[in-house]
C-alpha positions as CSV (number, residue, x, y, z in Angstrom):
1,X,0.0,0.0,0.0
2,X,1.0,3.3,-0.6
3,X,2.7,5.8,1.8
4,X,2.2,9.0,0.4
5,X,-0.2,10.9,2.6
6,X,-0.4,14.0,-0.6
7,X,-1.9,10.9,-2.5
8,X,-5.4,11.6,-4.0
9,X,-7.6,9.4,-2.2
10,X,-10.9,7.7,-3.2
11,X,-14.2,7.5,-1.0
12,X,-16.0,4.1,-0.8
13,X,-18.9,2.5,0.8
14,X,-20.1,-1.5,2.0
15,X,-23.6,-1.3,2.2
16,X,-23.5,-4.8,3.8
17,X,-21.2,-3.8,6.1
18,X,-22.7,-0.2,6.8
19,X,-18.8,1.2,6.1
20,X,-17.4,3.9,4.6
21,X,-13.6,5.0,4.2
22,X,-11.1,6.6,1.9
23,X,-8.6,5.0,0.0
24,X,-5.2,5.9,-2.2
25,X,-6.2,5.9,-5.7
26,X,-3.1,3.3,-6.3
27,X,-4.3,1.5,-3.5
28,X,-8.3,1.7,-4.7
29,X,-8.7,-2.2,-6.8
30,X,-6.2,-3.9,-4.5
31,X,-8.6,-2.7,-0.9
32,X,-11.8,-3.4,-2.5
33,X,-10.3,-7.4,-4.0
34,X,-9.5,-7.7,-0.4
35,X,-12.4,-6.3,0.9
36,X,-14.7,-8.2,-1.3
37,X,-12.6,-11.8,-0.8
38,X,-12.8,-11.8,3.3
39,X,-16.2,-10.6,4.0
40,X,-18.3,-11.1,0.8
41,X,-16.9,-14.5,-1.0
42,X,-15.5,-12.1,-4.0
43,X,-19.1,-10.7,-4.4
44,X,-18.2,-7.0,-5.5
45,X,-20.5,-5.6,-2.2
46,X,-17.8,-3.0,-1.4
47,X,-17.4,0.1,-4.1
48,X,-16.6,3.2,-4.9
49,X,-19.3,5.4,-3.2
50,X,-21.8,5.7,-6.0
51,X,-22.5,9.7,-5.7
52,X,-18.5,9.8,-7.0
53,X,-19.1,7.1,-10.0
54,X,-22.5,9.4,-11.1
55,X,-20.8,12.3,-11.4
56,X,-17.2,11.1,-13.1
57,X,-20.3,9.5,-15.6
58,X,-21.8,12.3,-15.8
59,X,-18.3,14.3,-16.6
60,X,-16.7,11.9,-19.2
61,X,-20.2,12.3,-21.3
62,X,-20.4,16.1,-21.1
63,X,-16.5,16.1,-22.1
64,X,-17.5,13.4,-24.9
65,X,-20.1,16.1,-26.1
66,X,-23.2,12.9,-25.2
67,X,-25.4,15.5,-23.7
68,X,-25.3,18.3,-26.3
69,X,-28.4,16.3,-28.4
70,X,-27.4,16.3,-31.5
């Protein structure tokens, strides 16, 4: 895992577990694999918080020009 503390970090959320926490963005796949493995049999329960995946959507089409309608 990484050490540097000026690393971006990445908000995510177990609703089975009712936990939330920040991660390094290096460190993001590698905690939720582990996460998912121990408590949920693999089952992808942990995530990045969903509010954060909406809104990078929601970005990356506006940047792509999806929402100008034509």
């Amino acid at each position: 895992m990484s050490d540097d503390a000026d690393e971006p970090t990445v908000p995510i959320v177990c609703e089975d577990c009712g936990t939330r926490s920040r991660v390094a963005l290096d460190d993001l796949r590698e905690s939720l694999d582990t996460h998912n493995k121990h408590r949920h049999d693999g089952e992808g329960a942990a995530q990045v918080d969903p509010a954060l995946s909406d809104a990078l959507a929601d970005q990356v089409a506006e940047d792509l020009g999806l929402y100008d309608g034509g």
